[in-house]
C-alpha positions as CSV (number, residue, x, y, z in Angstrom):
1,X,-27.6,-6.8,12.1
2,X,-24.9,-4.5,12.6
3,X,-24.5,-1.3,14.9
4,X,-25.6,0.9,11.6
5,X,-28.7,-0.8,11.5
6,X,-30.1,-1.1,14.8
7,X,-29.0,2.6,15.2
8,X,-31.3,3.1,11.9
9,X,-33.8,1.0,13.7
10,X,-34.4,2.5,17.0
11,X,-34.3,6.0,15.3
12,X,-37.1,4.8,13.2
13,X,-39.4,3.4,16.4
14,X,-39.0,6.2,18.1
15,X,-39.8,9.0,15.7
16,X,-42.4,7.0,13.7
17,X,-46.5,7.9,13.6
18,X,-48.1,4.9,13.1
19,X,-46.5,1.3,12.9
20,X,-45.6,1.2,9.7
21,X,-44.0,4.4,9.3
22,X,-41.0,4.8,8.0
23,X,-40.9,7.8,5.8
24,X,-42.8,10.8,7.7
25,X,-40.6,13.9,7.6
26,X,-40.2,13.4,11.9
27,X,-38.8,10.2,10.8
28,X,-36.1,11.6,7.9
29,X,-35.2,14.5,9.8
30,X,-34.0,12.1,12.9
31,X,-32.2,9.8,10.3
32,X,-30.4,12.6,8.6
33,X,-29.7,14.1,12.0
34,X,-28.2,11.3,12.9
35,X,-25.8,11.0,9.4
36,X,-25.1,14.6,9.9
37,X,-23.6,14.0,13.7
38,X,-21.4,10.8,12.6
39,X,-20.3,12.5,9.4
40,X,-19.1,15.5,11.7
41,X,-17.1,13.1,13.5
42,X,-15.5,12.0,10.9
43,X,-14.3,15.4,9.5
44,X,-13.0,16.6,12.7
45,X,-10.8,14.0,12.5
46,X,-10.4,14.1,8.7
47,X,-9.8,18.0,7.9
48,X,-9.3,17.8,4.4
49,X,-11.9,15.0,3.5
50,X,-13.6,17.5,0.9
51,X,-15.9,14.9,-0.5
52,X,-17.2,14.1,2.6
53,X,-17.9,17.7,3.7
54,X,-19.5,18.0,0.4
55,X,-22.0,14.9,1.2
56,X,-22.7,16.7,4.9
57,X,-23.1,19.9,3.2
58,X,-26.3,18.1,1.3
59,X,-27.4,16.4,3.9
60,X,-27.7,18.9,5.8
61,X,-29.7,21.2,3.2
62,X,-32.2,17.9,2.7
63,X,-33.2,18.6,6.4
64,X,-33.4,22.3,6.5
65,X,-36.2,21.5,3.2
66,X,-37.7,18.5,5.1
67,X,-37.5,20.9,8.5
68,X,-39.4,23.8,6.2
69,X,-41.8,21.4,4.9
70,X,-42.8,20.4,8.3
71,X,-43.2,24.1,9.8
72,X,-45.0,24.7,7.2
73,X,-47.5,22.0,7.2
74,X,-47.7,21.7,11.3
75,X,-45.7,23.8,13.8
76,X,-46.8,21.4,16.4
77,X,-44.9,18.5,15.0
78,X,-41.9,20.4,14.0
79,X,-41.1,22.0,17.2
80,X,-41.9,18.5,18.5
81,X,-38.7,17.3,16.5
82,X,-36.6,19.9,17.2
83,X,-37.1,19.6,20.6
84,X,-36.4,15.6,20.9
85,X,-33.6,15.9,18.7
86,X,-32.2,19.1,20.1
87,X,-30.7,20.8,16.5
88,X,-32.1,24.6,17.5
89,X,-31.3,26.6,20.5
């Protein structure tokens, strides 16, 4: 396994519901939260990567929806995540 991967891995135990879980928002918020802070490496180090700010640009409007979503459907859960992750003030 590489660093990607148990990275992907640990996110996944520690946000999951059940054992099997692997897709519940809490879980794809934390996974996309976790793309969105390598990718903003990146570009601080690559100004003009365009591409790539285009691909961070969507992944971070595929966790505002997933974010919404989980408001919506339980406040309890989301300000669970947003706490643990720390991605509002």
């Amino acid at each position: 396994m590489d660093v990607v991967e148990l990275n992907k891995n640990t996110i996944i135990q520690k946000f999951r519901r059940h054992d099997s879980d692997t897709g519940s928002p809490e879980v794809q918020v934390a996974l996309l939260t976790s793309r969105i802070k390598l990718l903003t490496e990146h570009l601080k180090v690559h100004k003009k990567d365009f591409d790539s700010r285009r691909g961070l640009l969507m992944l971070v409007g595929q966790r505002r929806r997933l974010l919404d979503f989980l408001k919506r459907e339980d406040e309890k859960r989301y300000v669970k995540v947003i706490r643990e992750l720390g991605i509002r003030k």
